[in-house]
N, CA, C and O of each residue as an XYZ file, in Angstrom:
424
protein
N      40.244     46.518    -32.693
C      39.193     46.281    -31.754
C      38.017     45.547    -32.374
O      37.618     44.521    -31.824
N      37.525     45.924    -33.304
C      36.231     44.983    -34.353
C      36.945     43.712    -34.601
O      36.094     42.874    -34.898
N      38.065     43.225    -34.609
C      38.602     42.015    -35.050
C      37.795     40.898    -33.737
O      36.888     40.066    -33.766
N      38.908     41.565    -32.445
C      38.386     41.711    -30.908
C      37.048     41.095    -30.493
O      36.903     39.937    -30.103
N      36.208     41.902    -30.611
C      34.839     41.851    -30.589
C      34.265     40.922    -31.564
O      33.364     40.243    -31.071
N      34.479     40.715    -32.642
C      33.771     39.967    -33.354
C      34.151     37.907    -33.167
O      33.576     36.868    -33.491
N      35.584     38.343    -32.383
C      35.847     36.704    -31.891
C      35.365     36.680    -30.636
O      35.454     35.558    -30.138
N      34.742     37.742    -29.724
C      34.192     37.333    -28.402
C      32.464     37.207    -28.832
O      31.678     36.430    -28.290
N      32.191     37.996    -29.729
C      30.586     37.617    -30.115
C      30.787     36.233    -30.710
O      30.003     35.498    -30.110
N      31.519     35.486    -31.673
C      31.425     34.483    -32.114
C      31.953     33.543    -30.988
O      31.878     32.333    -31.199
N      32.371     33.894    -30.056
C      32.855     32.601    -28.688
C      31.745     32.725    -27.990
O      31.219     31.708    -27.538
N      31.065     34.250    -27.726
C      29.837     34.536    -26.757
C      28.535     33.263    -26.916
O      28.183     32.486    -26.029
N      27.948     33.365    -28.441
C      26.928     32.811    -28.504
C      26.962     30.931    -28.717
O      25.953     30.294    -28.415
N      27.619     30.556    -28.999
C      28.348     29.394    -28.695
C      28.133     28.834    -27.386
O      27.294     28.009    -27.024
N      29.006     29.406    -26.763
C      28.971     29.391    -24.891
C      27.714     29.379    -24.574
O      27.190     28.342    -24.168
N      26.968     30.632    -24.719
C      25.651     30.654    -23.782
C      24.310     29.954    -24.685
O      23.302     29.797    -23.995
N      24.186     29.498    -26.224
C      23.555     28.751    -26.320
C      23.839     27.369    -25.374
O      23.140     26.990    -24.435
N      24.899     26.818    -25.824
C      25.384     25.584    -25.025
C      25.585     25.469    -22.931
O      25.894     24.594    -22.122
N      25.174     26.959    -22.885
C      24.986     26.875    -21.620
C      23.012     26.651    -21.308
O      22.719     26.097    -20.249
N      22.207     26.954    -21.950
C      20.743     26.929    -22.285
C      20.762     25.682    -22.826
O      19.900     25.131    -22.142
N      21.123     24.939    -23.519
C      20.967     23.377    -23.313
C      21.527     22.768    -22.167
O      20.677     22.083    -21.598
N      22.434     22.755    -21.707
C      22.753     22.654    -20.302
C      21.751     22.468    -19.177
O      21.377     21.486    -18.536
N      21.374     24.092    -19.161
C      20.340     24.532    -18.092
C      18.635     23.654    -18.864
O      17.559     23.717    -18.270
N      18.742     23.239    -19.642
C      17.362     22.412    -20.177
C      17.223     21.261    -19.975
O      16.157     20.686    -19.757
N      18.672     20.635    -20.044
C      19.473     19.102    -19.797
C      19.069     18.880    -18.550
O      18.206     18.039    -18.302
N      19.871     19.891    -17.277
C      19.319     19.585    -16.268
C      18.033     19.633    -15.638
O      17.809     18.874    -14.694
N      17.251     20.350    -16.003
C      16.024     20.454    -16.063
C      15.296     19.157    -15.715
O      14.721     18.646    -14.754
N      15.787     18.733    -17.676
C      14.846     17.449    -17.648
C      15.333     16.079    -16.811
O      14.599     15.117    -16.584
N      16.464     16.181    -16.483
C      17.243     15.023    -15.784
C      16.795     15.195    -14.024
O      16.632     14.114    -13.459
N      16.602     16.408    -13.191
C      16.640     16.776    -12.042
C      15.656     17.692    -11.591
O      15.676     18.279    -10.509
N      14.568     17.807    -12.710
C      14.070     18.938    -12.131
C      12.542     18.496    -11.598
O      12.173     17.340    -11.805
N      11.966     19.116    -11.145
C      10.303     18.697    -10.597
C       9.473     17.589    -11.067
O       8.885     16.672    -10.494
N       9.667     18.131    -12.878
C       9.067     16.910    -13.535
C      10.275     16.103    -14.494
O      10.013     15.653    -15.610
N      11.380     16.026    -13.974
C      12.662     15.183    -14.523
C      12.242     13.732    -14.161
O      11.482     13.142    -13.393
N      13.075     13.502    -15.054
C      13.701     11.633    -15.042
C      13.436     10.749    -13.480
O      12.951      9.657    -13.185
N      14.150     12.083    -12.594
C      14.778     11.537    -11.216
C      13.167     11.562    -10.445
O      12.836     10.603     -9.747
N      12.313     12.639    -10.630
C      11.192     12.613     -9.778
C       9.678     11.706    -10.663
O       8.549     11.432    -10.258
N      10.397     11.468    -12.011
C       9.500      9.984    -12.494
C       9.838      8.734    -12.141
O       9.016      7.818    -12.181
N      10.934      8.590    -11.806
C      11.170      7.571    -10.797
C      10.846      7.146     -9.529
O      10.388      6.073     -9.136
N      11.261      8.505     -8.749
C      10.290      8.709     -7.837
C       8.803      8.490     -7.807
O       8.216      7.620     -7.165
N       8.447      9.107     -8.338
C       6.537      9.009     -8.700
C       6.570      7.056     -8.990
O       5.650      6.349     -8.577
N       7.487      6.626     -9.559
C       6.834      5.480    -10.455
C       7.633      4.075     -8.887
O       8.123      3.029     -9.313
N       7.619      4.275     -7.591
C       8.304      3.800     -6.796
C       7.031      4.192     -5.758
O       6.793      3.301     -4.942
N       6.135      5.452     -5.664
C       5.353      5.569     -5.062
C       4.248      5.103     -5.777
O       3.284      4.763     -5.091
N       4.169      5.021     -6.814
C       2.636      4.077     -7.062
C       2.980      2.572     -6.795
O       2.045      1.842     -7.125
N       3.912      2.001     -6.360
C       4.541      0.821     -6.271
C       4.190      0.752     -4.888
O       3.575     -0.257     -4.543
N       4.420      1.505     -4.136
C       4.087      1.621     -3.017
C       2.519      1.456     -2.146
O       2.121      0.776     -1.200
N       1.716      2.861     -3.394
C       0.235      2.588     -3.405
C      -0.102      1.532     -3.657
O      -0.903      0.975     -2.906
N       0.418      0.851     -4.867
C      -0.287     -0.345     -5.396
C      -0.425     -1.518     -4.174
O      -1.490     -2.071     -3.896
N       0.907     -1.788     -3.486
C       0.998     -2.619     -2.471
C      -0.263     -2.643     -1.239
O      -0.862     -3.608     -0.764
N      -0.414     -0.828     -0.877
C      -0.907     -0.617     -0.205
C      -2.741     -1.240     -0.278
O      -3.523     -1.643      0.583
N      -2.807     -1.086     -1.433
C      -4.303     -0.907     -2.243
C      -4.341     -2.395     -1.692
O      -4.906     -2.417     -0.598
N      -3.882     -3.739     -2.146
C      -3.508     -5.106     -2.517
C      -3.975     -5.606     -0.927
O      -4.843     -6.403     -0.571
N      -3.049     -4.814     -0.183
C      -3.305     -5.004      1.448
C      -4.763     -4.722      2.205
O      -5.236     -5.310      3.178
N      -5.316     -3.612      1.418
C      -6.069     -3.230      2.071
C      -7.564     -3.725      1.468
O      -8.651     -3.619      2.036
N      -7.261     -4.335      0.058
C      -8.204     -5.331     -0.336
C      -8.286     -6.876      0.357
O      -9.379     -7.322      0.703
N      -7.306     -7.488      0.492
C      -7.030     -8.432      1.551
C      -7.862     -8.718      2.892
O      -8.449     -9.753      3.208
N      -7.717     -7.214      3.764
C      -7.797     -7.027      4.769
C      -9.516     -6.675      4.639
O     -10.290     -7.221      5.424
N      -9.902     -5.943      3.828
C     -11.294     -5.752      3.350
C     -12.284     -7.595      3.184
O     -13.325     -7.795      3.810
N     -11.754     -8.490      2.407
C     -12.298     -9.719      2.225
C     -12.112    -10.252      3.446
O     -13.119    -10.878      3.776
N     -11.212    -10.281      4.312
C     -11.309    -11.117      5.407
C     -11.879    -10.736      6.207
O     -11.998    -11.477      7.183
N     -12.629     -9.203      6.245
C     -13.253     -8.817      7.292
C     -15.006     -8.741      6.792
O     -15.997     -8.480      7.473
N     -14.881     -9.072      5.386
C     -16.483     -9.009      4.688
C     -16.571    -10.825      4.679
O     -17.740    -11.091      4.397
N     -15.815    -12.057      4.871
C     -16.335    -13.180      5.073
C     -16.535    -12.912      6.841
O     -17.222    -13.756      7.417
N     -15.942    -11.749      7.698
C     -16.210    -12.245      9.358
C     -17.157    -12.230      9.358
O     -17.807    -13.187      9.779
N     -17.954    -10.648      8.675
C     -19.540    -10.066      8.523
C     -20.539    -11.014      7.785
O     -21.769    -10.997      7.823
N     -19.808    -11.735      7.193
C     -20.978    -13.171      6.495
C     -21.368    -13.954      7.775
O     -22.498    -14.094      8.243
N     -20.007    -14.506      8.309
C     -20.093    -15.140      9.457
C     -21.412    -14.579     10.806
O     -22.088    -15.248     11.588
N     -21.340    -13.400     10.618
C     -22.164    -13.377     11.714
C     -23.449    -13.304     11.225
O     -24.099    -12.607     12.005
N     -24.192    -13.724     10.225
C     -25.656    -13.175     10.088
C     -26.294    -14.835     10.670
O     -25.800    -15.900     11.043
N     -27.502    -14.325     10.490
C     -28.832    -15.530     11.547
C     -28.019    -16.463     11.104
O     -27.114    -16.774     11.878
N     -28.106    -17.396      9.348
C     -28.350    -18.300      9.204
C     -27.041    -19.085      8.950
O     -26.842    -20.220      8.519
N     -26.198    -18.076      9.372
C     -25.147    -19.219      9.601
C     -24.277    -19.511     10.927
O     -23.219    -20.118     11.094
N     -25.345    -18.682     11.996
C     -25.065    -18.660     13.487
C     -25.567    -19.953     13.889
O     -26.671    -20.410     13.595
N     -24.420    -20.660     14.780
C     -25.893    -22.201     15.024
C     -26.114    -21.342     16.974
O     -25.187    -20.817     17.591
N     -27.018    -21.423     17.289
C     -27.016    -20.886     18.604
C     -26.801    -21.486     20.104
O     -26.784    -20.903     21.188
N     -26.637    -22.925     19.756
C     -26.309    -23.656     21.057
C     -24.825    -23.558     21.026
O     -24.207    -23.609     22.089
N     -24.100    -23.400     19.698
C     -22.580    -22.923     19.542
C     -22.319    -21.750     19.795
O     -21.173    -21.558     20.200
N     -23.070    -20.753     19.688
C     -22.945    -19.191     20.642
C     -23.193    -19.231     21.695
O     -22.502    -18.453     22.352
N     -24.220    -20.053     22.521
C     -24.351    -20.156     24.120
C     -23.048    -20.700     24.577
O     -22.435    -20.020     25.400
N     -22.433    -22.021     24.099
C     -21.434    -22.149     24.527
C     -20.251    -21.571     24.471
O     -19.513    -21.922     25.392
N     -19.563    -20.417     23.339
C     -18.540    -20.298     23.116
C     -18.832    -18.560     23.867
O     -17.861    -17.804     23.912
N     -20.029    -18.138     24.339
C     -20.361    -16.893     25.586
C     -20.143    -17.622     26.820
O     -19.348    -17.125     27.618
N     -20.784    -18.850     27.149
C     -19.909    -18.884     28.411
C     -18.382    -19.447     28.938
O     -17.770    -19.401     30.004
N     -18.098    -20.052     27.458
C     -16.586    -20.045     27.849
C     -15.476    -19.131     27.715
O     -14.272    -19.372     27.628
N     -16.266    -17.757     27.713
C     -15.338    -16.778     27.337
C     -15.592    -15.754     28.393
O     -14.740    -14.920     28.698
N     -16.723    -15.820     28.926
C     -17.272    -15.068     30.065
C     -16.762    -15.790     31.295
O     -16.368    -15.076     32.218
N     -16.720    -16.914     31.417
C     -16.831    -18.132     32.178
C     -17.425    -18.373     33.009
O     -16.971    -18.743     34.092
N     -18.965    -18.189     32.657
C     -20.369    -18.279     33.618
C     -20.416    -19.519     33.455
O     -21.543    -19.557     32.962
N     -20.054    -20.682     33.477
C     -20.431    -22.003     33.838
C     -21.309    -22.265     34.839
O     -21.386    -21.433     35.743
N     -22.240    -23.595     34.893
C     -22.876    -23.846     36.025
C     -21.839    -24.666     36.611
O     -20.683    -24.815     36.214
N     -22.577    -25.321     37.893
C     -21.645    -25.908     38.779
C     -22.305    -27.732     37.920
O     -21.540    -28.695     37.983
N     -23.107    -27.821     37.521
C     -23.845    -29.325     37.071
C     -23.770    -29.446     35.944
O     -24.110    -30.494     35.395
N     -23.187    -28.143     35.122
C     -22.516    -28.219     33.497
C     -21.145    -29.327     33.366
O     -20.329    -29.638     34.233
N     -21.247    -29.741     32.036
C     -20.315    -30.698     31.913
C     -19.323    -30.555     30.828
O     -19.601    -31.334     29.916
N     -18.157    -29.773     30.561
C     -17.163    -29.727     29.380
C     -16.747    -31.179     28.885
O     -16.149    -31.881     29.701
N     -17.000    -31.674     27.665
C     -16.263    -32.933     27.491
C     -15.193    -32.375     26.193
O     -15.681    -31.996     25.128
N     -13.892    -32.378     26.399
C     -13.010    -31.638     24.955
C     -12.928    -33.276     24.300
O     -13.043    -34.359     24.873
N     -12.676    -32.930     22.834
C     -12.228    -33.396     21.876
C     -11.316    -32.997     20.628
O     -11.052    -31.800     20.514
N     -10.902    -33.728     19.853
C     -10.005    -33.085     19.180
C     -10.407    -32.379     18.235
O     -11.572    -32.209     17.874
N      -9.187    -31.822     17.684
C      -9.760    -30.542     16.515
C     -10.173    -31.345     15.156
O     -10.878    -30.875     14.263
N      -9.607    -32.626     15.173
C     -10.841    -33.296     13.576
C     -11.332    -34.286     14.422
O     -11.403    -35.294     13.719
N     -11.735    -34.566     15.624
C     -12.578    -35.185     16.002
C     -14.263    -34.407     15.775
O     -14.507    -33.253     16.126
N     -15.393    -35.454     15.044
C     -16.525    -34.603     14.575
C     -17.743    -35.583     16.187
O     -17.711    -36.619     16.850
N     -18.550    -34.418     16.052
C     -19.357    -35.217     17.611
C     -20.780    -35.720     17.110
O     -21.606    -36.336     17.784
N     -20.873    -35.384     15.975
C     -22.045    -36.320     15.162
C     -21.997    -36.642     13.687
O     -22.884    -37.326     13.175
């Protein structure tokens, strides 16, 4: 029986060390902070980053609209006209003359 026993303790610890690297292996390959969810993580800052890129974009084109509108670069006979052609309060003795888009009128 001690013969017995002493080849299942020497098969025992073998096994269940090599089962504790195993269970560590997977760990680091699958687990919360594994391989698989740094990938993950590194696919969502890819994601943020895009997001950020967009929303800087979208930020400049809406901080040159806000340039656009202050006094001195409003001309105001070009706001009277482009309010009533959008309202379409025209008079009846007003006169539209169109021209082209690189045609300049002075």
């Amino acid at each position: 029986m001690t013969r017995w026993r002493l080849q299942f303790w020497a098969l025992c610890v073998p096994v269940l060390l090599l089962l504790v690297v195993v269970y560590f292996f997977n760990s680091a390959l699958l687990g919360a902070r594994g391989l698989e969810a740094y990938k993950k993580q590194q696919s969502y800052e890819g994601q943020a980053h895009q997001a950020l890129l967009d929303a800087q974009s979208e930020q400049s084109i809406w901080q040159r609209r806000v340039r656009g509108l202050s006094a001195a670069s409003l001309d105001p006979d070009l706001l009277d006209e482009r309010s009533r052609a959008m309202l379409n309060t025209g008079h009846d003795n007003e006169l539209v003359i169109p021209y082209g888009a690189d045609g300049k009128l002075f």
